[in-house]
C-alpha positions as a Markdown table, in Angstrom:
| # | Residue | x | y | z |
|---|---|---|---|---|
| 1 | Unk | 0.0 | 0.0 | 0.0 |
| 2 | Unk | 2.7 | 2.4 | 0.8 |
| 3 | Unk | 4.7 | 2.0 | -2.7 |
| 4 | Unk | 3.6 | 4.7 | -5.7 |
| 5 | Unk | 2.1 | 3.0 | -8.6 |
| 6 | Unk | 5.2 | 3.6 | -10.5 |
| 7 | Unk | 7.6 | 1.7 | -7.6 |
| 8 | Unk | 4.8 | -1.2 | -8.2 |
| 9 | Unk | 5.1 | -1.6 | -12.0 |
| 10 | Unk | 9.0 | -1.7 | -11.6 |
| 11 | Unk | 8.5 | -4.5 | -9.1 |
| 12 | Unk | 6.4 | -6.4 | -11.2 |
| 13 | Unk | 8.5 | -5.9 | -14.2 |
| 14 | Unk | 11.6 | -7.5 | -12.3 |
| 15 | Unk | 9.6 | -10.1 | -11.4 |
| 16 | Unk | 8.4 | -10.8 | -15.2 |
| 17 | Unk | 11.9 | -11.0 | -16.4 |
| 18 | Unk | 13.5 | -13.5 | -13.2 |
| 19 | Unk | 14.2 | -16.1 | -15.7 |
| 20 | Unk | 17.0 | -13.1 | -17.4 |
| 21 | Unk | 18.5 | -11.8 | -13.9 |
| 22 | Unk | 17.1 | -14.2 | -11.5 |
| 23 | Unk | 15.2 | -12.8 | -8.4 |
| 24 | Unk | 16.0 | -10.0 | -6.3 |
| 25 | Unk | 18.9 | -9.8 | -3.0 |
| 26 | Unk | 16.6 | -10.7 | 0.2 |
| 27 | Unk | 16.8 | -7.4 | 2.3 |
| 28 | Unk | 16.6 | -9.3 | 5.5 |
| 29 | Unk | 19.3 | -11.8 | 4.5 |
| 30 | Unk | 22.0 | -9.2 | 3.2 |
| 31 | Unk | 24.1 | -7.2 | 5.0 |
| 32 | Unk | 26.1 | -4.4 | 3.4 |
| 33 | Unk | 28.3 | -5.4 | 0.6 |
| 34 | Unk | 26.9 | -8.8 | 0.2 |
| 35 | Unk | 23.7 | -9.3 | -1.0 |
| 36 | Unk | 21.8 | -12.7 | -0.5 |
| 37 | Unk | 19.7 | -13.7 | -4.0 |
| 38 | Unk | 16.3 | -14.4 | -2.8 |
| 39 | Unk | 15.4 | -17.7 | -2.2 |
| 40 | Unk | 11.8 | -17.3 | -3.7 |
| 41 | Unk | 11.1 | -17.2 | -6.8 |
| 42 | Unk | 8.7 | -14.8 | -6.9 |
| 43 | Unk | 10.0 | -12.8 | -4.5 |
| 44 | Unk | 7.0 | -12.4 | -2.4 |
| 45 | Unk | 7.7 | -12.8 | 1.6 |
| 46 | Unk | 4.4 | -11.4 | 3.1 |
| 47 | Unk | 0.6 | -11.3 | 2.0 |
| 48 | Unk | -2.4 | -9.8 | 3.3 |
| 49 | Unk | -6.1 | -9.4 | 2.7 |
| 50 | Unk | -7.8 | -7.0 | 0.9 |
| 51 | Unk | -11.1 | -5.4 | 0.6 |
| 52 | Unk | -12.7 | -3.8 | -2.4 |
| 53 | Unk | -15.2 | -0.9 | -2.1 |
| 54 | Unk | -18.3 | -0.3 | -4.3 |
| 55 | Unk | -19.0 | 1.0 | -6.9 |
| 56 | Unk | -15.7 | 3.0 | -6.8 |
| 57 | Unk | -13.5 | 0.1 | -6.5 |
| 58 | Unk | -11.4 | 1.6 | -4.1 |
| 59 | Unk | -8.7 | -1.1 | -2.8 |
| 60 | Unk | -8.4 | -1.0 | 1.1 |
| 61 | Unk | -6.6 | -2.9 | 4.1 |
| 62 | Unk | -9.3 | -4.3 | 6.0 |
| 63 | Unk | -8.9 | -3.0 | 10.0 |
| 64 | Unk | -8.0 | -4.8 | 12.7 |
| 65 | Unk | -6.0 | -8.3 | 12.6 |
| 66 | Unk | -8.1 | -9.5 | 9.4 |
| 67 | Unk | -5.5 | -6.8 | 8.2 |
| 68 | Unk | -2.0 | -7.8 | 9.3 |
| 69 | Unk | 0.6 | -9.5 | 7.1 |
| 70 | Unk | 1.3 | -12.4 | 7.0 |
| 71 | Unk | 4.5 | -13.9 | 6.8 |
| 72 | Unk | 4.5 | -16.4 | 4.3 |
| 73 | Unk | 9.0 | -16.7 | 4.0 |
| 74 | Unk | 10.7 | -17.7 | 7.2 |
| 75 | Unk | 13.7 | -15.6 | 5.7 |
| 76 | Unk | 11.6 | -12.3 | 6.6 |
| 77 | Unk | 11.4 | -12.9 | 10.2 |
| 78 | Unk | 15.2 | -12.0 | 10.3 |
| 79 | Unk | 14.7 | -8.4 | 10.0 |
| 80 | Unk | 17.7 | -6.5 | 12.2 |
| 81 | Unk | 18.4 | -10.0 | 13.9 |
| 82 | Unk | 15.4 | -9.1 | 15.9 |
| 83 | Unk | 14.3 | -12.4 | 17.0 |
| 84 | Unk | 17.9 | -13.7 | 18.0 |
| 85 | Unk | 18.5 | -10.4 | 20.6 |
| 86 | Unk | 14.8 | -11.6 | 22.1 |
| 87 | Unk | 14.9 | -14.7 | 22.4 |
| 88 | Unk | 18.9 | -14.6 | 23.6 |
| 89 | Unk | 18.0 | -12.5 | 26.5 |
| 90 | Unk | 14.4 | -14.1 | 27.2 |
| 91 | Unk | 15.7 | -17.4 | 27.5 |
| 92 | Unk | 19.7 | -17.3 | 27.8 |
| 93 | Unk | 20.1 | -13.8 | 29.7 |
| 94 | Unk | 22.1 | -12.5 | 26.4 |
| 95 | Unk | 21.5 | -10.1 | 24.3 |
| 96 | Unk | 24.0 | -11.3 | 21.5 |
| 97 | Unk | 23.7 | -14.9 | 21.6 |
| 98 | Unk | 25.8 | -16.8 | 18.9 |
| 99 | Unk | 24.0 | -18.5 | 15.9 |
| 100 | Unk | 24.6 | -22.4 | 14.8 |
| 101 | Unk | 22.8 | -23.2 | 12.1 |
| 102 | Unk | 21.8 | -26.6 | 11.0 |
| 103 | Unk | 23.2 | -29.2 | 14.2 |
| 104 | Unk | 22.2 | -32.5 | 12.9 |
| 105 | Unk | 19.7 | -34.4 | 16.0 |
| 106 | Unk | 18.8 | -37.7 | 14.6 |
| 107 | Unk | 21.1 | -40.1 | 13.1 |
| 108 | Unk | 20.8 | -43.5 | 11.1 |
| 109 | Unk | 20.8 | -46.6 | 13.6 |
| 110 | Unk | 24.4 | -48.1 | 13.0 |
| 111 | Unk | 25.7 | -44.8 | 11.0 |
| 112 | Unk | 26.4 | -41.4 | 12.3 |
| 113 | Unk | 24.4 | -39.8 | 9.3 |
| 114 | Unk | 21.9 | -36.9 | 10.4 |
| 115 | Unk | 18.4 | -37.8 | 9.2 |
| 116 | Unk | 17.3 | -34.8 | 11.3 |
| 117 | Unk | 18.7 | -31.5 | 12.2 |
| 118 | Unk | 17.8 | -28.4 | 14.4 |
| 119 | Unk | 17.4 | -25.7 | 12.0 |
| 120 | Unk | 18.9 | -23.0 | 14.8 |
| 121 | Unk | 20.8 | -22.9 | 17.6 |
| 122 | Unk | 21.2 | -19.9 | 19.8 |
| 123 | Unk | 24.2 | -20.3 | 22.1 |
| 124 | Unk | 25.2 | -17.9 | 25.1 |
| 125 | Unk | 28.7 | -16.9 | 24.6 |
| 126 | Unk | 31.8 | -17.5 | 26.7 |
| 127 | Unk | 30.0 | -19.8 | 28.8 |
| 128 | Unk | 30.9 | -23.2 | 30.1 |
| 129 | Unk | 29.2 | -25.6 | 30.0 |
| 130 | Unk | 27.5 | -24.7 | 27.2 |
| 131 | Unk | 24.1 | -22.6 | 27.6 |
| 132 | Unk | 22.0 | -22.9 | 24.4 |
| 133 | Unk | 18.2 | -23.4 | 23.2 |
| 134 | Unk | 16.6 | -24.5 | 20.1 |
| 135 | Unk | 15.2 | -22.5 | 17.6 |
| 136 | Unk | 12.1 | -23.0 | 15.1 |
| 137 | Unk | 10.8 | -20.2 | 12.5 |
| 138 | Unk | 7.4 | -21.0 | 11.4 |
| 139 | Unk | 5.8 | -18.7 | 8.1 |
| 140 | Unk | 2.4 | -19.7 | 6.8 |
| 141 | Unk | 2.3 | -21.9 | 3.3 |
| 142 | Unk | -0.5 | -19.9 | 1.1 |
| 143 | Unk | -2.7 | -21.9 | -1.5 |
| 144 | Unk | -4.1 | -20.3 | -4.6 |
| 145 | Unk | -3.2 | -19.5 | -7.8 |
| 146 | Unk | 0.9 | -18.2 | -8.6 |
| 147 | Unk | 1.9 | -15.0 | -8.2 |
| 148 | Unk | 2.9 | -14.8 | -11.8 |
| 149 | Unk | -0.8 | -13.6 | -12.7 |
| 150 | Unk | -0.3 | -10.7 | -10.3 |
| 151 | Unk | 3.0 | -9.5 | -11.7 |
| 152 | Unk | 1.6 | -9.2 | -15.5 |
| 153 | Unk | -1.4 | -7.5 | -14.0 |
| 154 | Unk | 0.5 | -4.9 | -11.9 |
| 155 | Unk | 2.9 | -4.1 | -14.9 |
| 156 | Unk | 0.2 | -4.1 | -17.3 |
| 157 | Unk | -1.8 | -1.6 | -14.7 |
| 158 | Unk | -1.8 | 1.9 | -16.2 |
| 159 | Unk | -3.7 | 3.4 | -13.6 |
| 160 | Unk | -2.9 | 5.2 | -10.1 |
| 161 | Unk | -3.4 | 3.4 | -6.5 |
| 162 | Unk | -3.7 | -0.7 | -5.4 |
| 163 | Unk | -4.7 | -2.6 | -8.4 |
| 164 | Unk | -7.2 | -5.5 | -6.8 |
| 165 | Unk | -5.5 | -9.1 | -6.6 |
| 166 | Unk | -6.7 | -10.6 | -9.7 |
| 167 | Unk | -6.1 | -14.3 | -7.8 |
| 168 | Unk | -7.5 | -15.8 | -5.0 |
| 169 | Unk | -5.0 | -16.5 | -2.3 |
| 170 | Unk | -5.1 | -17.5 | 1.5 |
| 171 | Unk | -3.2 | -18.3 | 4.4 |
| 172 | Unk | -3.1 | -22.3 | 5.2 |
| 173 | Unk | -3.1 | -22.6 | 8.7 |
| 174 | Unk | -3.6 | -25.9 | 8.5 |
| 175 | Unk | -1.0 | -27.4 | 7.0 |
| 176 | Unk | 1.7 | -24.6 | 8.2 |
| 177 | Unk | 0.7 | -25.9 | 11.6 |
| 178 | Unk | -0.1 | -29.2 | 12.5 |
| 179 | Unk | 1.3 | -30.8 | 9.5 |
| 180 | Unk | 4.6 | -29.1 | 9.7 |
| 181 | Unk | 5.7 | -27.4 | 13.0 |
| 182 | Unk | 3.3 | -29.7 | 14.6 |
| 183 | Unk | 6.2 | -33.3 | 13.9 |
| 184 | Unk | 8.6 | -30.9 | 14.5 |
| 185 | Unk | 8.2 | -30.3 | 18.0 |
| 186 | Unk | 7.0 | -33.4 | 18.6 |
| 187 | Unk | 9.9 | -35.2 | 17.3 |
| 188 | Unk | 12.5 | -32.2 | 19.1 |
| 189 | Unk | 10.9 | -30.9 | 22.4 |
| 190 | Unk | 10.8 | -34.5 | 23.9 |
| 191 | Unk | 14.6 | -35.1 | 23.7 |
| 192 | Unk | 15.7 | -31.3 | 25.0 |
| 193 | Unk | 13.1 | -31.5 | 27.8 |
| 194 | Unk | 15.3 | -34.5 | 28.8 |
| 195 | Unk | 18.2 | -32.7 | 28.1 |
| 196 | Unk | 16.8 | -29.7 | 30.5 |
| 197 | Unk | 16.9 | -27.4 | 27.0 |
| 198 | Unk | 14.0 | -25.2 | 25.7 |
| 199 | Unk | 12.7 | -24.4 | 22.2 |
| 200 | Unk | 12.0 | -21.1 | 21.0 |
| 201 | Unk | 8.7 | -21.0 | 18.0 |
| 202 | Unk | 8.8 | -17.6 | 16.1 |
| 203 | Unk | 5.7 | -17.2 | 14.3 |
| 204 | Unk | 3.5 | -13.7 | 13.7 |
| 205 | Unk | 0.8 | -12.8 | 15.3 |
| 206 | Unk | -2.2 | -13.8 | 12.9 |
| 207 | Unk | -0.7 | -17.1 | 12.8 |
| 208 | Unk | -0.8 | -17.6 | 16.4 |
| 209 | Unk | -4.1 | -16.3 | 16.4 |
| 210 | Unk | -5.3 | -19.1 | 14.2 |
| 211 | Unk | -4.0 | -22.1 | 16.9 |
| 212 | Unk | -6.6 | -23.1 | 19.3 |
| 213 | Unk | -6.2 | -21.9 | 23.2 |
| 214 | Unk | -3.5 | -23.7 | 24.8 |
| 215 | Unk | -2.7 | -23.2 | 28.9 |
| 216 | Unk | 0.0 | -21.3 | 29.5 |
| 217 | Unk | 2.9 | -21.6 | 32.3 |
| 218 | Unk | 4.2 | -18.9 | 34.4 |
| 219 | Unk | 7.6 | -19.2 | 33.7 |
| 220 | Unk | 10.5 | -19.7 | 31.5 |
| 221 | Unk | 11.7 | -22.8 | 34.1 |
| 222 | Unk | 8.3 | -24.5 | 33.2 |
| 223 | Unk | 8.2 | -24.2 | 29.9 |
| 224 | Unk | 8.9 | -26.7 | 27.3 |
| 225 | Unk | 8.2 | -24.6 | 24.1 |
| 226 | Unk | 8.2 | -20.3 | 23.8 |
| 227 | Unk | 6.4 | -18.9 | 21.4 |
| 228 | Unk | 7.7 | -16.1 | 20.5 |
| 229 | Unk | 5.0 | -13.6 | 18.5 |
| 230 | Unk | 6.0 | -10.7 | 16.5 |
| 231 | Unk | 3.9 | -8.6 | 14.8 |
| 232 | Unk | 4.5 | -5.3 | 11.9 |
| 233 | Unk | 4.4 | -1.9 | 12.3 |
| 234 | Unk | 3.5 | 0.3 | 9.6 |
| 235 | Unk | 3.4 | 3.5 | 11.8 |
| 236 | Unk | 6.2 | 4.9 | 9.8 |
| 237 | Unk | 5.5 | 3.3 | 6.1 |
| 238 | Unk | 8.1 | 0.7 | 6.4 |
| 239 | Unk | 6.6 | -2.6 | 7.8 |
| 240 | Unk | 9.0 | -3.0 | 10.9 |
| 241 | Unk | 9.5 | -6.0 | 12.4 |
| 242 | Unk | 8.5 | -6.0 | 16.3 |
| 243 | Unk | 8.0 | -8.0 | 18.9 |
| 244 | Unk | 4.3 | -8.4 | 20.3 |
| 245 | Unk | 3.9 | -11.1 | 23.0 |
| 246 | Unk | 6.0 | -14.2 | 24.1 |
| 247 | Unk | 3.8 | -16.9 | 25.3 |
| 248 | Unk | 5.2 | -20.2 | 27.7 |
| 249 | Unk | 3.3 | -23.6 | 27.2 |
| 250 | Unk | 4.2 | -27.5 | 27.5 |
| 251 | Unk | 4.9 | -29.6 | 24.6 |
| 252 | Unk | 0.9 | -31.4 | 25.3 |
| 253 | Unk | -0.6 | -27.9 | 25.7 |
| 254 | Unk | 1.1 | -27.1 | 22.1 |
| 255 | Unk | 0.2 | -29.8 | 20.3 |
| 256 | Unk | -3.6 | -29.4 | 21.1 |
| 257 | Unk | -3.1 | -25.5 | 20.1 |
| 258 | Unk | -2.0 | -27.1 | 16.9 |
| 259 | Unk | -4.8 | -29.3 | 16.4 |
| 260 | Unk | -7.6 | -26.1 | 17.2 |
| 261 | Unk | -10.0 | -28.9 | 17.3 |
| 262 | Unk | -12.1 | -31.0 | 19.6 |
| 263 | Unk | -13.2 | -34.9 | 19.0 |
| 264 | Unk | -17.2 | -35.2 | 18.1 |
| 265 | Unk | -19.1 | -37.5 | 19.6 |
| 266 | Unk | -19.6 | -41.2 | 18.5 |
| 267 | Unk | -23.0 | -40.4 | 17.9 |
| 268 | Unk | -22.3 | -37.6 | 15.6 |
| 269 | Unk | -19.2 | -39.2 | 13.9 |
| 270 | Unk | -21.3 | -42.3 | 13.1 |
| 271 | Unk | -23.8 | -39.9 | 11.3 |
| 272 | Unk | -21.5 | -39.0 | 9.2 |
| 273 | Unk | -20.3 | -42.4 | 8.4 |
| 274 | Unk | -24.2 | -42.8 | 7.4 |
| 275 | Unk | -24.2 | -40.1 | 5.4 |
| 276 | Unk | -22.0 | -40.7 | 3.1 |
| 277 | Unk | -22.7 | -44.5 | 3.0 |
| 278 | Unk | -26.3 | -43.0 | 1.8 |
């Protein structure tokens, strides 16, 4: 919303021609003098909903949380290194923890090849014995049609203002969360709660607000997982990166947070079955 029309066409004329120069450096990836190429290839790292006035046609954010982003690359999560100054001195008492990337945690019976690694490690410096927790970054997968459609319609777009998403698009909760960072934590958290180690979750705040109520402890101590919630601020034009709420839970309370569902009844459950017999 905040780019001119012009800035928009110039986007979507980049992305038209990847296949030539390939996509754009990731700004949240790079630092100065050496770009990181953008891992996506169309280059898009957040959506959001729309709305669409009539008859004027006047494109609008929708208020409230039906209007956030959403972060749909785990890569834009790393604005400013943020998250890693957070968590570091949430859950380490450091500010500047050090970064390991990649640690493998599960290897072959009989062979010491990783068949499962811990994406992130955030590590407390200069202390012995070593002081460290896990770290997961959860975006949202979106279903719909490619972006491709939505670049030749922007660069096409002669007009002034938001051109209205010519595809429909939306956030899938559903397999972002219990079918993806659901295993994960259930195959991780059970081995560093034995090993007395906790796991940080970073995820934004619309995505947290899709998982079902889960009880929360009152401490760090307690906790098997932290979720750790950030949110965008758009005060200034620039959607900023900041942190909104951390939230302390058990591995059990997680995983039915995940699920956001309840059981039916037999009753009800064998209706169905009769329904569809029928």
């Amino acid at each position: 919303m905040h780019l001119t029309a012009l800035e928009r066409r110039a986007y979507a004329h980049l992305q038209a021609s990847q296949d030539k120069k390939g996509p754009p450096a990731c700004p949240f990836r790079s630092s100065a003098g050496k770009p990181v190429q953008c891992n996506k290839a169309g280059g898009v790292c957040s959506i959001r909903l729309y709305q669409q006035s009539q008859p004027d046609g006047v494109v609008s954010i929708p208020g409230g949380d039906d209007g956030n982003l959403r972060t749909v690359c785990p890569n834009r999560f790393l604005q400013d290194d943020l998250i890693y100054r957070w968590i570091g001195q949430t859950i380490l008492g450091v500010p500047s923890p050090n970064i390991v990337g990649q640690v493998g945690f599960l290897e072959k019976e009989d062979s010491s090849d990783d068949v499962g690694r811990i994406d992130s490690i955030l590590v407390a410096p200069d202390v012995a014995p070593l002081h460290w927790c896990a770290l997961e970054i959860q975006a949202v997968y979106f279903s719909g049609k490619s972006m491709k459609s939505e670049w030749q319609a922007i660069a096409a777009h002669g007009g002034g203002g938001v051109l209205f998403p010519v595809g429909h698009r939306r956030p899938d909760y559903r397999s972002s969360g219990p079918k993806r960072l659901m295993p994960q934590l259930q195959i991780k958290v059970p081995s560093l709660r034995r090993w007395g180690k906790k796991m940080a979750v970073v995820i934004d705040r619309s995505f947290w607000l899709a998982l079902g109520h889960m009880d929360e402890v009152s401490h760090v101590s307690n906790c098997d997982i932290a979720w750790f919630v950030v949110r965008y601020d758009e005060s200034e034009g620039d959607a900023r990166l900041t942190p909104d709420q951390v939230h302390l839970t058990t591995l059990e309370r997680a995983v039915e947070g995940l699920t956001a569902g309840l059981p039916v009844s037999l009753e009800r459950f064998e209706q169905r079955i009769q329904k569809k017999l029928s």
